[in-house]
Residue frames relative to the residue before (quaternion, step in Angstrom):
aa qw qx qy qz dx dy dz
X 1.0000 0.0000 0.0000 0.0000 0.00 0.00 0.00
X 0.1208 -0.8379 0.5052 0.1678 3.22 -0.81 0.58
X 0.8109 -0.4431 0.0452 0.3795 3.74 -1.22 0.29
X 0.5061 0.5260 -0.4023 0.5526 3.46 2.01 -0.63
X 0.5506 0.4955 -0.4857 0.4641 3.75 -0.09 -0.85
X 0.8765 0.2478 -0.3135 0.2684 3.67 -0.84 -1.38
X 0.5696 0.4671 -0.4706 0.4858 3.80 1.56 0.08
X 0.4496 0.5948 -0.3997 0.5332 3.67 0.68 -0.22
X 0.7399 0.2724 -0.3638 0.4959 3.95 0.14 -0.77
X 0.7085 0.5359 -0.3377 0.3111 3.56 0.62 -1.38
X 0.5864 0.6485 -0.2852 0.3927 3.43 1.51 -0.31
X 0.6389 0.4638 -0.2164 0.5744 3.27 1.12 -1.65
X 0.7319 0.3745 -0.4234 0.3804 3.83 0.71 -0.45
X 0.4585 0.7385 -0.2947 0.3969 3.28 1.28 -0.09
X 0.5930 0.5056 -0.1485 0.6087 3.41 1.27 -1.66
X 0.5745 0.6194 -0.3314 0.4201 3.79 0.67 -1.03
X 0.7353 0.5146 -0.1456 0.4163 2.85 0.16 -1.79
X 0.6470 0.3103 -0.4185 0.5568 4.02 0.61 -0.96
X 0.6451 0.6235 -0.4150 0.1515 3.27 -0.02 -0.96
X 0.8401 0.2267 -0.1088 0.4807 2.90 1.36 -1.14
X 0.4424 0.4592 -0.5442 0.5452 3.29 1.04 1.02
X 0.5380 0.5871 -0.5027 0.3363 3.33 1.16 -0.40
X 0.6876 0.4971 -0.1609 0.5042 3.84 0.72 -1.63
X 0.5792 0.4001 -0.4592 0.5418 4.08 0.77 -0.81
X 0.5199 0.6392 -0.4431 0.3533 4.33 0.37 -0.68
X 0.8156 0.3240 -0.0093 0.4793 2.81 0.17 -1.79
X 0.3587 0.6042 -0.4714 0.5330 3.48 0.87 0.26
X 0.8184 0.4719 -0.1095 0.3090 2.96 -0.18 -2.19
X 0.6133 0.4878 -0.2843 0.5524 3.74 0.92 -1.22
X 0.6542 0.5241 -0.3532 0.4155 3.93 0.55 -0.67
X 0.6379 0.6190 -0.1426 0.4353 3.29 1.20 -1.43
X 0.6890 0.3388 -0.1824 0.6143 4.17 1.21 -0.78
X 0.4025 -0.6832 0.5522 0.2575 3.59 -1.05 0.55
X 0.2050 -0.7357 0.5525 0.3339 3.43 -0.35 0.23
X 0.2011 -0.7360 0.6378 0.1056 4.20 -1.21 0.78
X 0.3489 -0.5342 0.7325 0.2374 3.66 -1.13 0.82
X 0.6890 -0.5561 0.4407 0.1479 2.44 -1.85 0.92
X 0.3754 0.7980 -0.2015 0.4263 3.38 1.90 -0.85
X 0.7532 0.4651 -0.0431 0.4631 2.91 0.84 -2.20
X 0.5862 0.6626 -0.1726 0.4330 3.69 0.97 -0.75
X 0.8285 0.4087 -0.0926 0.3714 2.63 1.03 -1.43
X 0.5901 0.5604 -0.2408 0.5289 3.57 2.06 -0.98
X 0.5265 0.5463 -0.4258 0.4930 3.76 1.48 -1.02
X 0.7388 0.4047 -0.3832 0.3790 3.84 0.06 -1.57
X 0.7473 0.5133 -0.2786 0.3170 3.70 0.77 -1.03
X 0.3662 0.7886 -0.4618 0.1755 3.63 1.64 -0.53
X 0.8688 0.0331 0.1653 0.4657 3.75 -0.75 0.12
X 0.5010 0.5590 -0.5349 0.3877 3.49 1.12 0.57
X 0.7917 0.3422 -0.1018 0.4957 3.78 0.74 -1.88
X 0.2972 -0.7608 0.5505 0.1729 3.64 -0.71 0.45
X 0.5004 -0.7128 0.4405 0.2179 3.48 -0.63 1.47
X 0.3843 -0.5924 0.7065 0.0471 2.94 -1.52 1.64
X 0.2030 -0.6995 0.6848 0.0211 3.30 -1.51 1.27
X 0.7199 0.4596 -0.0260 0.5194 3.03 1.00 -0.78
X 0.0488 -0.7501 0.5742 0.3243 3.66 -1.41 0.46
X 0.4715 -0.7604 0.3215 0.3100 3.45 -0.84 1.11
X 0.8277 0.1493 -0.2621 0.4732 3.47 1.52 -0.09
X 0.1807 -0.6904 0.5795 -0.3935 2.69 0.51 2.41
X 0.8083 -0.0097 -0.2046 0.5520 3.82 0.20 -0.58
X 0.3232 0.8088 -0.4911 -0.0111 3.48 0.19 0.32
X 0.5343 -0.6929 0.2375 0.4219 3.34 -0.59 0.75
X 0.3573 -0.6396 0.4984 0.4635 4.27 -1.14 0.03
X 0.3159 -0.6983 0.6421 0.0155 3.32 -1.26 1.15
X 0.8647 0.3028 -0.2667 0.2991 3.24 0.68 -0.58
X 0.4601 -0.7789 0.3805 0.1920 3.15 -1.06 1.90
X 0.2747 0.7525 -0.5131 0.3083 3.82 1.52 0.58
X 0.5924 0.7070 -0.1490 0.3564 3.24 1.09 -1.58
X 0.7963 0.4907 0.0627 0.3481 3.13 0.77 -1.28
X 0.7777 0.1578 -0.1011 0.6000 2.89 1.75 -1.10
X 0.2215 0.7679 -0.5495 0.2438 3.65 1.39 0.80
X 0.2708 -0.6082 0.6861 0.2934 4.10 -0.52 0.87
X 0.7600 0.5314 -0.2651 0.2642 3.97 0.33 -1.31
X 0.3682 0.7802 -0.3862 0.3266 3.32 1.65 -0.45
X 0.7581 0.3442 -0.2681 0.4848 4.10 0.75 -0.35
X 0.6068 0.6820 -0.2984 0.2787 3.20 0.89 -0.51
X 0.5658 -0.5630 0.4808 0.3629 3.50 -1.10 1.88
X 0.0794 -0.6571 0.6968 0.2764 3.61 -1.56 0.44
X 0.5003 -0.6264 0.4569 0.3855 3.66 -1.26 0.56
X 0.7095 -0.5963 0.3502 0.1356 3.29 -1.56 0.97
X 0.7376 0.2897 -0.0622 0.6067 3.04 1.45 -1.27
């Protein structure tokens, strides 16, 4: 064989080669459904958690005596 021949084959196996990784791809991507994350997430959650209408600590009470005893709590802040 000489040097034109073995670039000739290495080529055509080259072309091969995409071609058919090209068609086994695109096969393959057809072949899997694709799922949002959305979807995943309502399927795993179906009838497990029980819907909150409500937040339960919506009225909760203020505990904290920071709040209360801030002197700085009125004070203009400067614009600039």
């Amino acid at each position: 064989m000489n040097k034109k021949t073995t670039i000739i084959i290495i080529v055509s196996a080259l072309i091969i080669i995409g071609v058919a990784s090209y068609f086994y791809l695109s096969y393959s991507k057809k072949k899997n459904p694709t799922y949002t994350a959305e979807d995943i997430t309502n399927s795993a959650l179906k009838g497990v958690l029980p819907s909150f209408e409500t937040n339960p600590l919506e009225n909760k009470p203020d505990v904290n005596p920071a709040d209360k005893a801030n002197p700085f709590k009125d004070i203009k802040i400067n614009p600039f």
